[in-house]
C-alpha distance (Angstrom), angle and dihedral (degrees) to the residues before:
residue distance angle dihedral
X1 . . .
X2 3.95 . .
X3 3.97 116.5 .
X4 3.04 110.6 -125.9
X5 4.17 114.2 -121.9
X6 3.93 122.4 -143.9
X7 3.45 122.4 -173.7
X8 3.42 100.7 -141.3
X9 3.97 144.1 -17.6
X10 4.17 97.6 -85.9
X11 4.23 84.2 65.3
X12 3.77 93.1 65.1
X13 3.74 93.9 84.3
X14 3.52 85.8 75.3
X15 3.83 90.0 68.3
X16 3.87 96.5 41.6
X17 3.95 113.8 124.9
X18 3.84 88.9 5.8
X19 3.90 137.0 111.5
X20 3.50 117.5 -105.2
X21 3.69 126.9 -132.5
X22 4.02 104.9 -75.0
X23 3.68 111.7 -104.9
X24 3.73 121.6 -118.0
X25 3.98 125.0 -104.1
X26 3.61 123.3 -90.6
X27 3.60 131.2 177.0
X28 3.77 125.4 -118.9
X29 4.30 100.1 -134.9
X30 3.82 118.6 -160.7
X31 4.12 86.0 -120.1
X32 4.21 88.3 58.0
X33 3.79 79.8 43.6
X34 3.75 88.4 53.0
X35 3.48 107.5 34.7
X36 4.06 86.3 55.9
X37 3.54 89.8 52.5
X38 4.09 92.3 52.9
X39 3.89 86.7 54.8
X40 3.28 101.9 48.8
X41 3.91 97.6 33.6
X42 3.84 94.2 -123.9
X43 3.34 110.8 128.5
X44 3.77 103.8 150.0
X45 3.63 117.5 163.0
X46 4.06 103.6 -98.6
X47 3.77 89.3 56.2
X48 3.86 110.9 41.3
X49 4.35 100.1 10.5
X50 4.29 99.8 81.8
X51 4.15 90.6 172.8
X52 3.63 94.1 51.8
X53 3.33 93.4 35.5
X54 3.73 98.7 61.6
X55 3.66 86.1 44.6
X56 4.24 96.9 54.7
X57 3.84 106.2 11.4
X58 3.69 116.3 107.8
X59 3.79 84.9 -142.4
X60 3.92 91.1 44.2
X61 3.48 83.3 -136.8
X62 4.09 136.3 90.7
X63 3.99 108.2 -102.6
X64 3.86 124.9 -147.7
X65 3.70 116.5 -118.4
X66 3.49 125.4 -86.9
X67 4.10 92.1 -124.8
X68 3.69 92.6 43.0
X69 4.50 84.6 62.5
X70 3.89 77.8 50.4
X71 3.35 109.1 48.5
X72 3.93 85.9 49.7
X73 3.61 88.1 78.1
X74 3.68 107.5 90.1
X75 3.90 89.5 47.6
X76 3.66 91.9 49.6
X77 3.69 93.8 40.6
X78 3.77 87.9 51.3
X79 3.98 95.3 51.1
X80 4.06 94.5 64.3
X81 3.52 95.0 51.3
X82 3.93 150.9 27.4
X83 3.83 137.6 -179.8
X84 3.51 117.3 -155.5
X85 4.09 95.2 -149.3
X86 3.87 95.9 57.4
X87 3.84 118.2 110.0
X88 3.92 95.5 167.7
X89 3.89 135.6 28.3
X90 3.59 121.2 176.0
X91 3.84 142.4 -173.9
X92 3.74 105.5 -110.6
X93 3.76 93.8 173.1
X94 3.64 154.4 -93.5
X95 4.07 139.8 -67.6
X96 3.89 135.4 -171.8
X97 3.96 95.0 -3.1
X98 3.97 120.1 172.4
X99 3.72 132.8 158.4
X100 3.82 103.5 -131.8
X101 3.67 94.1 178.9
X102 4.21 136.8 22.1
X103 4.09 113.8 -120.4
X104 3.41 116.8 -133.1
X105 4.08 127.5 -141.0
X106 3.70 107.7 -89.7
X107 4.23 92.6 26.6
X108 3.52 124.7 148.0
X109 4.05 114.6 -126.7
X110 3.90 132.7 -174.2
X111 3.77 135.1 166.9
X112 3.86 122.3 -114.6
X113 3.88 95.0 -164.4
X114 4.31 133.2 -176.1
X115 3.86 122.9 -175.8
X116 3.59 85.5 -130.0
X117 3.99 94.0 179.0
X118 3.90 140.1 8.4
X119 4.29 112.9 -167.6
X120 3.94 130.7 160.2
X121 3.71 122.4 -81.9
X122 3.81 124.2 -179.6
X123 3.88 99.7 -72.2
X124 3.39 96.1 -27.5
X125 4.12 139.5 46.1
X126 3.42 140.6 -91.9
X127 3.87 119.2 -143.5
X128 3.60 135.9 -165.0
X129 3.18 127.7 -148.6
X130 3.91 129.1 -167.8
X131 3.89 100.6 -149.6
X132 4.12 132.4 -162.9
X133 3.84 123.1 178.2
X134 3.51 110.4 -151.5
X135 3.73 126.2 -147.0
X136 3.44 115.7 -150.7
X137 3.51 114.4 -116.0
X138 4.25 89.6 1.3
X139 4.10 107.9 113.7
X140 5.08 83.4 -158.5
X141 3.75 99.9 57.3
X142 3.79 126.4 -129.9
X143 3.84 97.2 -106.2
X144 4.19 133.8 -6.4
X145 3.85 123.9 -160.7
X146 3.40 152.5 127.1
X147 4.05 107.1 -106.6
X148 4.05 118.1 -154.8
X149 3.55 125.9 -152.1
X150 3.83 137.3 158.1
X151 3.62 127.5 -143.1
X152 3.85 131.5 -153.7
X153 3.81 133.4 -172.7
């Protein structure tokens, strides 16, 4: 996949209300799966336990987190596009998210991605973004929602 390049903030409205360039596959390792679960302090069982859960998981398998598909988004957002006049780009937040699907160790993920909305923001821009994580082979997807983030040159 080739990222696409913009010069500067004004050539986004090209993009608005279209789908973005789909995001390569990347596989979901027990260690990401782990070293989410160390920051965040959630270590139950089905994500971090791989004995018990082959034993008691329906997917015999450990599963990644439903936030840590989430909090992908701004990396995976970031990989399909870039615009060379933008100093800052932060999280502004999150809308509509649900976790259709769980994501077992060892999965394949990529994002299916629209620039749903472009508005204003203080001397920047605030984009929306209506976000699907694919799992490879999986017809429900690992995670759905619209992703916010704002933009400043």
């Amino acid at each position: 996949m080739e990222k696409l390049v913009l010069s500067n903030l004004n050539e986004l409205k090209k993009l608005e209300g279209k789908q973005l360039p789909v995001g390569e596959w990347y596989i979901v390792t027990q260690q990401m799966i782990n070293d989410f679960a160390n920051a965040t302090h959630d270590k139950q069982w089905i994500h971090v336990d791989e004995e018990k859960a082959a034993k008691y998981s329906p997917t015999k398998t450990t599963i990644a987190h439903g936030f840590m598909s989430v909090s992908m988004l701004s990396e995976l957002i970031s990989n399909l596009f870039e615009i060379k006049s933008v100093k800052m780009a932060l999280n502004y937040g999150l809308n509509k998210v649900r976790f259709p699907n769980s994501v077992p160790v060892n999965s394949k993920l990529r994002l299916v991605s629209s620039l749903k909305q472009i508005e204003d923001f203080q001397n920047g821009k605030k984009l929306t973004f209506d976000c699907v994580i694919e799992i490879k082979g999986q017809e429900k997807p690992a995670c759905v929602a619209e992703f916010i983030f704002v933009l400043f040159e």
